[in-house]
C-alpha positions in Angstrom: 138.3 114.7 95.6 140.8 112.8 97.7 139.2 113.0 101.5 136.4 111.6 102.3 134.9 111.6 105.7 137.1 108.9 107.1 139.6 111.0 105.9 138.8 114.5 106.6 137.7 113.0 110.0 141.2 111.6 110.9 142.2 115.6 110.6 139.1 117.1 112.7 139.3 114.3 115.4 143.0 115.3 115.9 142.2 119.4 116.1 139.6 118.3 118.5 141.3 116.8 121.1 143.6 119.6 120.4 141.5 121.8 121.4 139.3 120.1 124.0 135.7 120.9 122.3 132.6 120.4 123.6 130.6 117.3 121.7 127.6 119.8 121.6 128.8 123.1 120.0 126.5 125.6 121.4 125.8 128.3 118.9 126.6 131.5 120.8 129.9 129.1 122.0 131.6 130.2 118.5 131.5 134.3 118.7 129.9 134.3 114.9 126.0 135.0 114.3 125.6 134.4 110.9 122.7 135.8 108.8 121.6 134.0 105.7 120.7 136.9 102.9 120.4 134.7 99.7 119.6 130.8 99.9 118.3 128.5 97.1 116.3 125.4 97.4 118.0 121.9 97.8 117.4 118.4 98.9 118.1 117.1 102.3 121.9 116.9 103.6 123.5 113.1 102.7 125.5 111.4 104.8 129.0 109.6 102.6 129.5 108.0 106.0 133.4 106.6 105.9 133.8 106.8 101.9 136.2 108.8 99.6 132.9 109.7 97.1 132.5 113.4 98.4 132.5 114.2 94.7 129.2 111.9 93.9 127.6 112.7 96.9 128.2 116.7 95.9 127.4 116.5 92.6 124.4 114.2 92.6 122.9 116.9 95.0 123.5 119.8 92.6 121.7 118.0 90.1 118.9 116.7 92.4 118.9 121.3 93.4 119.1 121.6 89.4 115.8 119.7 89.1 114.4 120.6 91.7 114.6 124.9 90.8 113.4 123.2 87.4 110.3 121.3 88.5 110.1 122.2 92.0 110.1 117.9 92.7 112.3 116.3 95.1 114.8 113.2 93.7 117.1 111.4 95.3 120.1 110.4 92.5 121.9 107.1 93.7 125.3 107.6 94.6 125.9 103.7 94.4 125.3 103.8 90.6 127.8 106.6 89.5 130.3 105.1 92.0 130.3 101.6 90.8 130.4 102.5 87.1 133.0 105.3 87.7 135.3 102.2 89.8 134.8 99.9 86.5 136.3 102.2 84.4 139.0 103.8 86.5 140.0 100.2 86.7 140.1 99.9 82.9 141.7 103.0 82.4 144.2 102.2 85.0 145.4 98.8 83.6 145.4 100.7 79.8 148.2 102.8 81.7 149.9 100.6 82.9 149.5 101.3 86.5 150.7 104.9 86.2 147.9 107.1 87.0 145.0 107.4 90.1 143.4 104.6 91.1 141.2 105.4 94.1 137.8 106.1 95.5 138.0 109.7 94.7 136.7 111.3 91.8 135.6 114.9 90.4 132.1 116.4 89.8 132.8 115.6 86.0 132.2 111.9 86.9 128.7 112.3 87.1 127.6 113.5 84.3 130.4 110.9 82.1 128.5 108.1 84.1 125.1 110.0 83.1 126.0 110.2 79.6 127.3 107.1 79.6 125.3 104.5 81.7 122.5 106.8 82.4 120.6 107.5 86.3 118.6 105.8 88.7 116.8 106.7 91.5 118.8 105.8 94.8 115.4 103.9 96.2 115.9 101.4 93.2 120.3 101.0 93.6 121.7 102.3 96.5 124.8 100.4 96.3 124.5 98.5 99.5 124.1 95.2 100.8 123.6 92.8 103.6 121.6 95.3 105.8 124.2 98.1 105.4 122.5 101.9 106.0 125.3 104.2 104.9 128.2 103.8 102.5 131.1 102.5 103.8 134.2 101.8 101.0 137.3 101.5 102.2 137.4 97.4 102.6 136.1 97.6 98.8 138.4 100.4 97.8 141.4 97.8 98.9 139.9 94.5 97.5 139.9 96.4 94.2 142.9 98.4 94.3 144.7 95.0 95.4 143.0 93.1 92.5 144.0 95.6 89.7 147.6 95.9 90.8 147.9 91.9 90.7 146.3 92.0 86.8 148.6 95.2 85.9 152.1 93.3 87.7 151.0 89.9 86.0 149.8 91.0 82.1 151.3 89.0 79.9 151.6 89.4 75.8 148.0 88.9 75.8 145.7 90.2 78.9 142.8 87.7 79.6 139.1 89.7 79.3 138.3 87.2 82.6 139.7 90.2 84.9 137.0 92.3 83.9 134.6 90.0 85.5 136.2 89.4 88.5 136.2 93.3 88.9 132.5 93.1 88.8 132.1 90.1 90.6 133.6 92.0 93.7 132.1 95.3 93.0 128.6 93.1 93.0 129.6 91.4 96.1 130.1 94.5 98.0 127.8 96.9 96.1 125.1 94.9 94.5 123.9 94.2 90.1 123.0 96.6 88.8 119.7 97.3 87.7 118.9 96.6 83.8 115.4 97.6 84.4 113.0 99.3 87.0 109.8 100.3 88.0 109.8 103.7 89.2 106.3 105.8 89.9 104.0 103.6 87.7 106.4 103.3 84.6 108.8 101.4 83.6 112.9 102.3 83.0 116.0 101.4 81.9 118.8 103.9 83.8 119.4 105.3 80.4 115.6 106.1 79.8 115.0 107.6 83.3 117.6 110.4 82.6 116.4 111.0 79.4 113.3 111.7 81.3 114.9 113.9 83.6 115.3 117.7 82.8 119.1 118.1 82.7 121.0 118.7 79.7 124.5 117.8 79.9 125.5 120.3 77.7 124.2 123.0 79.4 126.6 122.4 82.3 130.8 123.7 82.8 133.4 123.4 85.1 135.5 126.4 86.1 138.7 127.3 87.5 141.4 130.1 88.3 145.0 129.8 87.9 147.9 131.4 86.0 149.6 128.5 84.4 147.6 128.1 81.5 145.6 131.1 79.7 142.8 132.5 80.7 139.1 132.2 78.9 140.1 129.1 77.5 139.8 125.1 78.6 142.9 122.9 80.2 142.8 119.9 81.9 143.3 120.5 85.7 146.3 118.7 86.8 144.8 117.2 90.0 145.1 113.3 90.8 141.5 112.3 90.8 141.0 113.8 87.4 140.9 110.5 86.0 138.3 111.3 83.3 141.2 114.2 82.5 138.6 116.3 81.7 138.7 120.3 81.2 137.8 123.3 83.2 137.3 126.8 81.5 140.3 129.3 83.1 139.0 132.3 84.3 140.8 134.9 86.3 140.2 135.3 90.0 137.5 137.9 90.1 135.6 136.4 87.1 135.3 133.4 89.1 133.7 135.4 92.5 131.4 137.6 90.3 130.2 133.8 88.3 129.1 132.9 92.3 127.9 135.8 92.8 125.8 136.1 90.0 124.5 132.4 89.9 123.4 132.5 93.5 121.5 135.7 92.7 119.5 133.9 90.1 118.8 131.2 92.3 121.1 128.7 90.8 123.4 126.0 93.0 126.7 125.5 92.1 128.9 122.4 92.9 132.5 123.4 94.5 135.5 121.6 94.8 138.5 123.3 97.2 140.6 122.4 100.0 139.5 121.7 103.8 142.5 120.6 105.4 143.3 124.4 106.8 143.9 125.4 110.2 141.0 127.9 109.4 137.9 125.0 108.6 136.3 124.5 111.7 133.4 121.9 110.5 131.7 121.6 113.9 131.7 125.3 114.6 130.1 125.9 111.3 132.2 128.0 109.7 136.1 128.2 107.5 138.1 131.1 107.4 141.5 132.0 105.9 143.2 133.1 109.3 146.6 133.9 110.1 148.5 132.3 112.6 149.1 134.1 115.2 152.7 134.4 117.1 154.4 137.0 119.8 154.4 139.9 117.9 150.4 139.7 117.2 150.3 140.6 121.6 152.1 143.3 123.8 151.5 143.6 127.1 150.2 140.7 129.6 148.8 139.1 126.5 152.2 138.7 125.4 153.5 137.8 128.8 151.1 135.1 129.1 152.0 133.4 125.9 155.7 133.3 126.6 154.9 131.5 129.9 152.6 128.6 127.5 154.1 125.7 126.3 154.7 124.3 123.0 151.9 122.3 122.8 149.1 125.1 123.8 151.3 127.9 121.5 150.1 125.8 118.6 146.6 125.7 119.8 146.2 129.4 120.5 147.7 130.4 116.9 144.6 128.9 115.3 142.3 129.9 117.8 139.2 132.5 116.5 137.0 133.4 119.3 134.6 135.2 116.4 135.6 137.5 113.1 138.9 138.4 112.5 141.5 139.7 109.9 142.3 137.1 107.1 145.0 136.6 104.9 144.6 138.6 101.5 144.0 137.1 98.1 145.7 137.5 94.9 145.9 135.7 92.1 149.3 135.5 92.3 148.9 134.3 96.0 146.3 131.8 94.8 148.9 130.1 92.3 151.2 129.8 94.7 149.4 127.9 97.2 148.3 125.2 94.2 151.9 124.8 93.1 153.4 124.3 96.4 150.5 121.9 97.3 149.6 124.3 100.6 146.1 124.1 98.3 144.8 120.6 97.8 142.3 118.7 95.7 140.1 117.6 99.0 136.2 117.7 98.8 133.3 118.2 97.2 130.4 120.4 98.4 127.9 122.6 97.1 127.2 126.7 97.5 123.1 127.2 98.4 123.5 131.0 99.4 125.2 134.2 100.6 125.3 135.1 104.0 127.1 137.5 106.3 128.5 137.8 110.0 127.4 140.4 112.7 130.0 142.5 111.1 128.9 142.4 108.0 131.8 140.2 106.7 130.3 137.8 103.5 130.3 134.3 103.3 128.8 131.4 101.1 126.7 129.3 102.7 127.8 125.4 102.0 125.8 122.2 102.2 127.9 119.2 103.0 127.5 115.7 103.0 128.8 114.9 106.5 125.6 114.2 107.7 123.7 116.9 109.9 124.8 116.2 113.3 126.4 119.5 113.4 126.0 123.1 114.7 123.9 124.3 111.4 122.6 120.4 110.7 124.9 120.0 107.7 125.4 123.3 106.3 128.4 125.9 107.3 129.9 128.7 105.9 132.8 129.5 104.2 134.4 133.4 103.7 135.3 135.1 100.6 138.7 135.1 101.3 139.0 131.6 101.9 136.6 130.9 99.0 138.9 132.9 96.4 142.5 131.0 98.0 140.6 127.2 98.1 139.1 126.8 95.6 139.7 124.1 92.9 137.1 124.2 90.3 133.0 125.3 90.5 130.4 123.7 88.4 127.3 125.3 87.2 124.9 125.6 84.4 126.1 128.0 81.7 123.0 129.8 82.5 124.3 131.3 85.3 127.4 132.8 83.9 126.7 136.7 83.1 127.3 137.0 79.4 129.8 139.1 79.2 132.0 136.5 81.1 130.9 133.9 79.3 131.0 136.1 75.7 135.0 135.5 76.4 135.3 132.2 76.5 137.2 129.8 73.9 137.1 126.6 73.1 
């Protein structure tokens, strides 16, 4: 995903001071009491800090919930292992093209298990990708040392490319990140990072990435055409109400599931807890001295009462059709990475998924908010789950 929290942030500070909020929210502030009916077990909230690696964070959690509904114990993946691997080989993959695709901090939940596969796990107490004293991840100086160093070798490549500028990659991603470990000692024994996820209880192959759109057929893999798909990697097509009953059905057995959708709308109010597909309101939404009031407001507070929701409301219906469009005119964007932990629903009974996210918890519901159906079914980009939790006769369709 594209926006990390230094990102995402940039776009919440700004509604903010739009909108003059408290720094505390209060709960009963919000006019939504939200009742949780279905959530699973996970491991504490993380905090990506200012980094573009929403997608590690995400994914390393729904693997660290994965073990966890296994085993019932508690891990703690390192994000600073997947993201340093996953930066070496963008890099590769970026000079191999010449320059012409992605090269940024972002990434997809497919990147952890390639790096898994690939490189294998640690535990983030042996690697946690920081140095000199640092607490919390913080990329963006290393995300421009190495996007400046890559576009120097790709403008410069001669006839013959020197090896050297592999090491210089790593000498800076060591700088700022730390070597990484060859070998460990982790609870008594002895590991490599591949031996330690072979020790783990995750098959890769048990796992899928899903999606819903109407350019490609349905029950069968494409490659979603998103930037940060470096790996290029496939997502089974399913239609819109395949996708909802696959969440449905996986939270009901318990399992977590690892979403990627768009957060930049009007409607995803982080500190208030909650995201909603709203409409925007205008004069012919009021009559009377509602309407009279907001002909006598200025520009500036016209824009913030459109988006205002004082507690549930009408949202914009769903189609798939609807849902195509707002991917192919970019109004839906490839943006972050969370994970669904449950089902909940409002004091009207509206449903909503609850969401852990890796903002840290100093927020209304300590890192955790939740997202409607609607705006669920129009933001989403891809889910990732075990193939467990698909009901078979979904999953009976599928091609490959």
């Amino acid at each position: 995903m594209k926006k990390g929290l230094f990102l995402v942030a940039g776009a919440l500070v700004a509604l903010c001071a739009v909108a003059e909020e408290p720094k505390v929210i209060i709960p009963d502030s919000t006019g939504f009491k939200f009742t949780d009916v279905k959530v699973i077990k996970t491991t504490p909230v993380k905090d990506q800090n200012k980094s573009g690696t929403c997608w590690c964070y995400s994914t390393n959690t729904f693997f660290e919930d994965e073990i966890l509904r296994k085993t019932g114990k508690q891990v703690h993946l390192s994000e600073g292992f997947v993201v340093y691997h996953c930066y070496l080989d963008k890099a590769i993959k970026y000079i191999r093209m010449d320059g012409r695709i992605n090269f940024a901090e972002g990434g997809s939940a497919i990147d952890v298990p390639y790096v898994w596969k690939n490189y294998g796990m640690v535990p983030n107490e042996v690697y946690t990708g920081m140095v000199n004293g640092d607490k919390k991840f913080a990329t963006a100086e290393l995300t421009d040392a190495l996007s400046g160093y890559v576009n120097v070798i790709n403008k410069n490549q001669m006839k013959k490319l020197s090896p050297a500028w592999v090491k210089g990659f790593k000498g800076i991603l060591d700088a700022y990140m730390g070597e990484l470990p060859e070998k460990f000692k982790w609870e008594g024994k002895e590991y490599t990072p591949q031996s330690y996820a072979a020790s783990l209880p995750i098959n890769l192959d048990d796992y899928i990435s899903v999606t819903s759109f109407t350019h490609h057929k349905f029950y069968e893999p494409f490659m979603l055409e998103v930037a940060d798909n470096w790996l290029w990697s496939s997502s089974m097509n399913v239609p819109l109400d395949d996708m909802k009953a696959i969440v449905d059905y996986a939270l009901d057995k318990g399992y977590p599931i690892a979403w990627g959708a768009d957060v930049s709308e009007k409607g995803f109010k982080w500190r208030k807890g909650y995201a909603l597909l709203v409409k925007e309101k205008d004069e012919n939404d009021l009559s009377g001295t509602d309407r009279e009031r907001w002909e006598q407001l200025s520009d500036k507070d016209r824009e913030e009462e459109k988006w205002e929701i004082k507690g549930p409301c009408p949202e914009l219906d769903v189609t798939q059709e609807s849902r195509q469009l707002g991917f192919d005119n970019k109004e839906t964007t490839d943006d972050h990475g969370m994970v669904i932990v449950g089902k909940a629903v409002d004091q009207e009974g509206n449903k909503y998924y609850k969401v852990q996210n890796s903002w840290d918890t100093n927020q209304l519901y300590h890192g955790f908010f939740y997202v409607s159906e609607k705006y669920f079914l129009a933001k989403t980009m891809n889910i990732y789950l075990n193939k467990e939790a698909i009901p078979a006769a979904i999953a009976a369709k599928f091609k490959k």
